[in-house]
C-alpha positions as CSV (number, residue, x, y, z in Angstrom):
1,X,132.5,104.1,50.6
2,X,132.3,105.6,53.9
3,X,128.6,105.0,54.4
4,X,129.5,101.2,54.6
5,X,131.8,101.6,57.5
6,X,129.9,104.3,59.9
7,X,127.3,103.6,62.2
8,X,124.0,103.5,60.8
9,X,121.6,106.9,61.0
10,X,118.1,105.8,61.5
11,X,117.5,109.3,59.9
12,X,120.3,111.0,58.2
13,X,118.6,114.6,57.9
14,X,117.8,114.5,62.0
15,X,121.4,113.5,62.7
16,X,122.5,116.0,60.2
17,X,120.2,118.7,62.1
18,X,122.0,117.6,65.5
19,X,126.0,117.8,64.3
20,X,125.0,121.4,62.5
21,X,123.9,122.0,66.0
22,X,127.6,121.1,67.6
23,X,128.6,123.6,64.8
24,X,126.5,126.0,66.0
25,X,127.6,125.6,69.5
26,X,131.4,126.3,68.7
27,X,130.3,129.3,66.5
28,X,128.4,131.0,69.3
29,X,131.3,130.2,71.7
30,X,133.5,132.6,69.3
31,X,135.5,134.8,71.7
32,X,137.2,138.5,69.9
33,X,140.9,136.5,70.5
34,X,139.9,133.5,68.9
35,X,140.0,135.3,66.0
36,X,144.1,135.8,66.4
37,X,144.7,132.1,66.3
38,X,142.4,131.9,63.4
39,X,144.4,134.3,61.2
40,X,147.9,132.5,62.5
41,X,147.1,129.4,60.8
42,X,147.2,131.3,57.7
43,X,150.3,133.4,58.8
44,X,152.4,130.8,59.3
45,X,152.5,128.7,56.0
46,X,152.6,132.4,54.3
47,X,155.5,133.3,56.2
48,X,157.4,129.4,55.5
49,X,156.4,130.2,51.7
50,X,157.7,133.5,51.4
51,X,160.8,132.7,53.2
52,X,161.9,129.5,51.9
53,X,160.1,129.2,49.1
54,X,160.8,132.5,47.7
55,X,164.3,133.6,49.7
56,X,165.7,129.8,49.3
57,X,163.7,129.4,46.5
58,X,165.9,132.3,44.7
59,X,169.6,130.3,45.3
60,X,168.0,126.9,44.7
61,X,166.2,127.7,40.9
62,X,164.0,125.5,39.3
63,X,163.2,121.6,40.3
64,X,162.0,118.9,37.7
65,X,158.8,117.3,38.2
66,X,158.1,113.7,36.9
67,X,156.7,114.7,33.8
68,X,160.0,116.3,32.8
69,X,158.6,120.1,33.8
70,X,160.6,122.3,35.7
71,X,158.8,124.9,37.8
72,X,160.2,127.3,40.3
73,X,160.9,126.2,44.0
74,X,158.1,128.8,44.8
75,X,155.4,126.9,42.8
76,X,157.2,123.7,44.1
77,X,156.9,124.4,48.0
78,X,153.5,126.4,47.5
79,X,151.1,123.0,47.4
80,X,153.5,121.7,50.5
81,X,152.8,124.5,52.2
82,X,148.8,124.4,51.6
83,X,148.4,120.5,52.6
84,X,150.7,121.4,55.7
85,X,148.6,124.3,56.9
86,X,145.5,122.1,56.0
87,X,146.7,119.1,58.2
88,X,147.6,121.5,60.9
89,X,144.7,123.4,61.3
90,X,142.7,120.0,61.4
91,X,145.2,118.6,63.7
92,X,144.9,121.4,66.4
93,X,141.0,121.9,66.2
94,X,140.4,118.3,67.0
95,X,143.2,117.0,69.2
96,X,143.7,119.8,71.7
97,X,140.1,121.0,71.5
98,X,138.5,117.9,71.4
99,X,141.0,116.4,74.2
100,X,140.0,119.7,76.8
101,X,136.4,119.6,75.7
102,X,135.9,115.6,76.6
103,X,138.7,115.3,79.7
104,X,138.6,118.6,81.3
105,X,135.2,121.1,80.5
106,X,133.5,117.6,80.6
107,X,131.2,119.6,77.7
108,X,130.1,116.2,75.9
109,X,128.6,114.8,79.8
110,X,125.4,117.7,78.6
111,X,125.8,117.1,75.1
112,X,125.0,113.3,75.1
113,X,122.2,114.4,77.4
114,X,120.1,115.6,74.9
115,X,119.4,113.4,71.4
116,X,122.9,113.8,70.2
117,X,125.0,111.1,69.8
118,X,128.8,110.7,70.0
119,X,128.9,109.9,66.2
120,X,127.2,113.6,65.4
121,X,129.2,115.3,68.2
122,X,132.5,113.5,66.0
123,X,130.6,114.3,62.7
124,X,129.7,118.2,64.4
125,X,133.8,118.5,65.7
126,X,135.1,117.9,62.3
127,X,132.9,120.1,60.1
128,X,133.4,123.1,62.4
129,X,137.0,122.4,61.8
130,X,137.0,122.0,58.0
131,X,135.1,125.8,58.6
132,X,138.6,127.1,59.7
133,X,140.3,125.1,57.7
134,X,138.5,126.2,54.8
135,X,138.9,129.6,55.4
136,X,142.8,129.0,55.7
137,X,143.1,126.8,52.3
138,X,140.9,129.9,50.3
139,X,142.9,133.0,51.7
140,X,146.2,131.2,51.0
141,X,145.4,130.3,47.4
142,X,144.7,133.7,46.8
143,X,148.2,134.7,47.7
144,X,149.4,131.4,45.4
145,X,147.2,133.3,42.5
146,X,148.6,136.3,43.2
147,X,152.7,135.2,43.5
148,X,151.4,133.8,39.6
149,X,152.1,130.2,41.8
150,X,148.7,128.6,40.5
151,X,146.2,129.8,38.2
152,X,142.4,130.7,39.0
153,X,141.1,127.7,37.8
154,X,143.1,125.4,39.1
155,X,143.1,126.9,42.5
156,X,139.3,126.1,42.0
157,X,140.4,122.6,42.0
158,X,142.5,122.2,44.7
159,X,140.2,123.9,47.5
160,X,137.8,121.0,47.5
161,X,141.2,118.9,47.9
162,X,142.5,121.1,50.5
163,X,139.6,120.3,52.7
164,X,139.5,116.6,51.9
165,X,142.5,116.9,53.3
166,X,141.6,118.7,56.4
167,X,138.6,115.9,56.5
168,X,141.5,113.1,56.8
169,X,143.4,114.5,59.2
170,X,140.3,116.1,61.1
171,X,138.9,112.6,61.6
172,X,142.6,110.9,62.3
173,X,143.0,113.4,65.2
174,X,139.7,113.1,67.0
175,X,139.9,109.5,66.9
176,X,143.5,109.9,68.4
177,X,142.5,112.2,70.9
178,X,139.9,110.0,72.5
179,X,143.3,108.0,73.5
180,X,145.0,111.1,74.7
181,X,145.9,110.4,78.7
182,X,147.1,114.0,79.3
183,X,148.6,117.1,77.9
184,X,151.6,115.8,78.5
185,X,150.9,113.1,75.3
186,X,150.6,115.9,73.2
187,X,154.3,116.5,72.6
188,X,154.5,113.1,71.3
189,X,151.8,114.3,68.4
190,X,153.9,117.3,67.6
191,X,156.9,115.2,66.8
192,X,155.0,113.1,64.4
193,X,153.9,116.5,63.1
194,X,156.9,117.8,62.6
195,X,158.2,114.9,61.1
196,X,155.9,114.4,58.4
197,X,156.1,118.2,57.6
198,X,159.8,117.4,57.1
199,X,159.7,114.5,55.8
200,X,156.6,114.0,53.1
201,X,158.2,116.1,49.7
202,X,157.4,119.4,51.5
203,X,160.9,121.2,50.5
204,X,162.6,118.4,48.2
205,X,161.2,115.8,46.1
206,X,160.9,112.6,47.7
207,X,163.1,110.9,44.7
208,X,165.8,112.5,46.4
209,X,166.0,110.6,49.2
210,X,167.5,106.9,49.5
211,X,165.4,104.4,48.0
212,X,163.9,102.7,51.2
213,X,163.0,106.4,52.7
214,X,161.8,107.3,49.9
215,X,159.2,104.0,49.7
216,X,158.3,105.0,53.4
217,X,157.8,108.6,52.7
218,X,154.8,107.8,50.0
219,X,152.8,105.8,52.1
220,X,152.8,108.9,55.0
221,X,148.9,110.6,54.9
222,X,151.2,113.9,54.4
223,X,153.0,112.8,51.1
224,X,149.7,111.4,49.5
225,X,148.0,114.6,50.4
226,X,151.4,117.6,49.3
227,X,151.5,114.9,46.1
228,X,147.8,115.3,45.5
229,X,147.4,119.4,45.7
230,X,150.6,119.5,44.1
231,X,149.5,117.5,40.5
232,X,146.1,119.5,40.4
233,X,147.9,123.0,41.2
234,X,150.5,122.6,39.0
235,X,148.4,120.8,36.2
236,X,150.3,117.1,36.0
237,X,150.1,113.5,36.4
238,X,146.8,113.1,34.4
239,X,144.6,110.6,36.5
240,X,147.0,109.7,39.1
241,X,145.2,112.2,41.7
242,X,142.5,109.1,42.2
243,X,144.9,107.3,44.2
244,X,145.4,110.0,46.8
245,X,142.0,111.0,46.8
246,X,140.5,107.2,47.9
247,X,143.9,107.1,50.3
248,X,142.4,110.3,51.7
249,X,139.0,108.7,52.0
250,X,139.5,105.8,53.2
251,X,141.5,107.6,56.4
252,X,138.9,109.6,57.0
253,X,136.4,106.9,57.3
254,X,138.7,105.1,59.8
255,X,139.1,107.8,61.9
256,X,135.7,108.6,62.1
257,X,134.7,104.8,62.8
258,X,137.4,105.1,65.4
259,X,136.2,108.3,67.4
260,X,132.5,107.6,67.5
261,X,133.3,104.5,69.2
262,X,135.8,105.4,71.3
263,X,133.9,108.7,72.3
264,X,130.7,106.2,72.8
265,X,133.1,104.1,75.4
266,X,133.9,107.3,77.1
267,X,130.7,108.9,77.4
268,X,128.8,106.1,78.4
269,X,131.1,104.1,80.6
């Protein structure tokens, strides 16, 4: 599917050398206090689930899910929590990044001088951030096997999901950030943020809200992806995954369409 709508690769294993290189690149530029930012993507959805989920999660009880199940709020919020952290650390690693790398350390100006092109520095950008990603998604379903939130196998499940989802968002934000003007635009990507971590069945169930918000909410990127780690951690809704898995595809493909060619109109004005 997303072959079809990405530029062609004369040869796929070449260009698949050159974005491993790009990978390699942001590895090597690995600073000691990188590493702090690193492990505070994976603080902070630990500290929402073990607050809310747990704390609130002790005064609110149990919550039904479609099939008629009721589970705790802990096992309820826990997916949210995951999809969150995994749109979040995609978000920041190729908005912000991406944004000061392109406008301001003018980094990509050497990179296109060499035989990489600005669809395998996109392609590089976004596997480096499903790395961290990746690492965020495994270390917080061991605390989700741990609370008794999940079991083994099915957190075995939801880690490829997890980092389809960081692939979405990853390739949504890069191809957003090639429209960034300044810092200054930034804030107005933190408000959607924050909104769709409010508002995409992260803390209630999106049948609780009015019937027209609750139609909106289910066609947000955020809802398909909470709804999709939620069914496979929490073993329901049979096949209905499918849906959010080709939602997820197919927004990935558009935002990688979108940032090779923007990035190719800004590199090679």
């Amino acid at each position: 599917m997303i072959t079809l709508v990405l530029p062609r690769l004369v040869d796929v294993s070449s260009a698949s050398r050159r974005s491993a290189s790009v990978v390699g690149r942001n590895v090597a530029a690995l600073k000691p206090v990188y590493w702090l930012l690193l492990l505070s993507g994976f603080v902070e959805p630990l500290l929402y689930l073990l607050s809310i989920g747990v704390g609130v999660g002790a005064l609110i009880g149990d919550l039904p899910l479609p099939d008629g199940r009721l589970v705790s709020y802990a096992a309820f919020v826990a997916p949210a929590m995951l999809a969150s952290s995994a749109m979040t650390g995609a978000i920041s690693e190729t908005t912000f990044n991406v944004f000061g790398k392109m406008k301001y350390m003018k980094l990509y100006d050497g990179v296109i001088a060499t035989p990489v092109r600005p669809f395998e520095i996109a392609l590089g950008e976004l596997g480096w951030a499903m790395l961290r990603g990746s690492s965020y998604s495994a270390a917080f379903l061991v605390v989700m096997v741990a609370l008794d939130l999940t079991t083994v196998t099915r957190a075995l499940t939801v880690l490829p999901a997890a980092m389809l989802v960081g692939f979405a968002f990853g390739g949504i934000g890069m191809a957003v950030s090639t429209f960034m003007r300044s810092w200054q635009d930034f804030d107005l990507l933190g408000s959607a943020q924050f909104t769709l971590f409010l508002f995409s069945g992260t803390f209630v169930p999106a049948q609780a809200y009015p019937t027209l918000l609750h139609w909106l909410i289910e066609i947000t990127p955020l809802y398909r992806s909470v709804h999709l780690i939620r069914l496979l951690a929490l073993g329901s809704g049979g096949w209905v995954w499918l849906l959010d898995v080709l939602y997820l595809l197919a927004m990935l493909a558009v935002g990688l369409l979108v940032a090779s060619r923007r990035m190719g109109r800004l590199l090679y004005p």
